[in-house]
C-alpha positions in Angstrom: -14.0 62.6 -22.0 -10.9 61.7 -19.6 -9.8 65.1 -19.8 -12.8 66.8 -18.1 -12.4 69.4 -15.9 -14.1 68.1 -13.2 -12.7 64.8 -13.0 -9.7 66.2 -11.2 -11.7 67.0 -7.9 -13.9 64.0 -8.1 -11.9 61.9 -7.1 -8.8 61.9 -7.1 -6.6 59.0 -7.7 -10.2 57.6 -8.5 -12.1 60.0 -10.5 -16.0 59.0 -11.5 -17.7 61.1 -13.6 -19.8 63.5 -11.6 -23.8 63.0 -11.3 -24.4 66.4 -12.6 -22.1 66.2 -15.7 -24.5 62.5 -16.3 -27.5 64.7 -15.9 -26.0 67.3 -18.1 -26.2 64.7 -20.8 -29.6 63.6 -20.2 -30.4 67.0 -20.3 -29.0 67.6 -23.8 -30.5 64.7 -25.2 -34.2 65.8 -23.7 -33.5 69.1 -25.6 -32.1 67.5 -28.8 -35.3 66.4 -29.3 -37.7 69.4 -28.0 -35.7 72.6 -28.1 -34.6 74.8 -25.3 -35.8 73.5 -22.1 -37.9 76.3 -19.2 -36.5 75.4 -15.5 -36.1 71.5 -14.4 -37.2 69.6 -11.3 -35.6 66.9 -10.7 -38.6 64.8 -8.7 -36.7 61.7 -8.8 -32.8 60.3 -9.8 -30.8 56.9 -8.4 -27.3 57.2 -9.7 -26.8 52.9 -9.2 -22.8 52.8 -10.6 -20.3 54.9 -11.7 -19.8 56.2 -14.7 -15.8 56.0 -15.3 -14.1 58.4 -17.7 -13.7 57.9 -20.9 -16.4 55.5 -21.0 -19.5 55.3 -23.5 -23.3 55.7 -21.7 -25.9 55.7 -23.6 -29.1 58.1 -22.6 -32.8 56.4 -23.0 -35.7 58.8 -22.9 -39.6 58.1 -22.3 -42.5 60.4 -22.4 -43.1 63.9 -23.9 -42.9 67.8 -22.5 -43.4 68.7 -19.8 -42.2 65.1 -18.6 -39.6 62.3 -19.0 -38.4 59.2 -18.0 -34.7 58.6 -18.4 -32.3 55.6 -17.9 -28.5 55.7 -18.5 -26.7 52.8 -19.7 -23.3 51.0 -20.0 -23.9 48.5 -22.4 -26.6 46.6 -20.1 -26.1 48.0 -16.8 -28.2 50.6 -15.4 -26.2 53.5 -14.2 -28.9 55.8 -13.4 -32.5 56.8 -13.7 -35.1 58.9 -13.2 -37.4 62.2 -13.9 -37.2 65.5 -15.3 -39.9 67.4 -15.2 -40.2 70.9 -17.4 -41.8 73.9 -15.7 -42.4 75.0 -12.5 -44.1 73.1 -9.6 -47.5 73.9 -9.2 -49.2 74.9 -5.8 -52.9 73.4 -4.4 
């Protein structure tokens, strides 16, 4: 929403909606679908254009646990996109 609380800081006089507050979304969408989520890497994101407040994105997920493909859209433009992975990283 326009109101926020972190659109104040970022920026001002020209406030974008934070990447983390997209991925926050992404996030609750992944886990409207499978339940509580474990700990999250993050192997890939490209935030492409800014999401403005009060504007509408919509969240598109691929894959299954323990990982998805997402894309966030503004009617047809890309915004962002990327991985999310479930778990922790394992070690050779």
């Amino acid at each position: 929403p326009a109101d926020h609380p972190s659109l104040a800081g970022h920026f001002p006089d020209c406030p974008i909606v934070p990447g983390v507050v997209v991925l926050d979304r992404v996030v609750d969408a992944i886990e409207a679908a499978q339940g509580a989520l474990p700990a999250l890497r993050l192997p890939q994101v490209k935030f492409l254009k800014p999401l403005l407040p009060g504007q509408l994105a919509l969240v598109e997920l691929q894959g299954q646990a323990p990982r998805w493909r997402f894309r966030v859209l503004r009617g047809d433009e890309l915004l962002a996109s990327g991985e999310i992975v479930a778990g922790t990283p394992t070690t050779p």
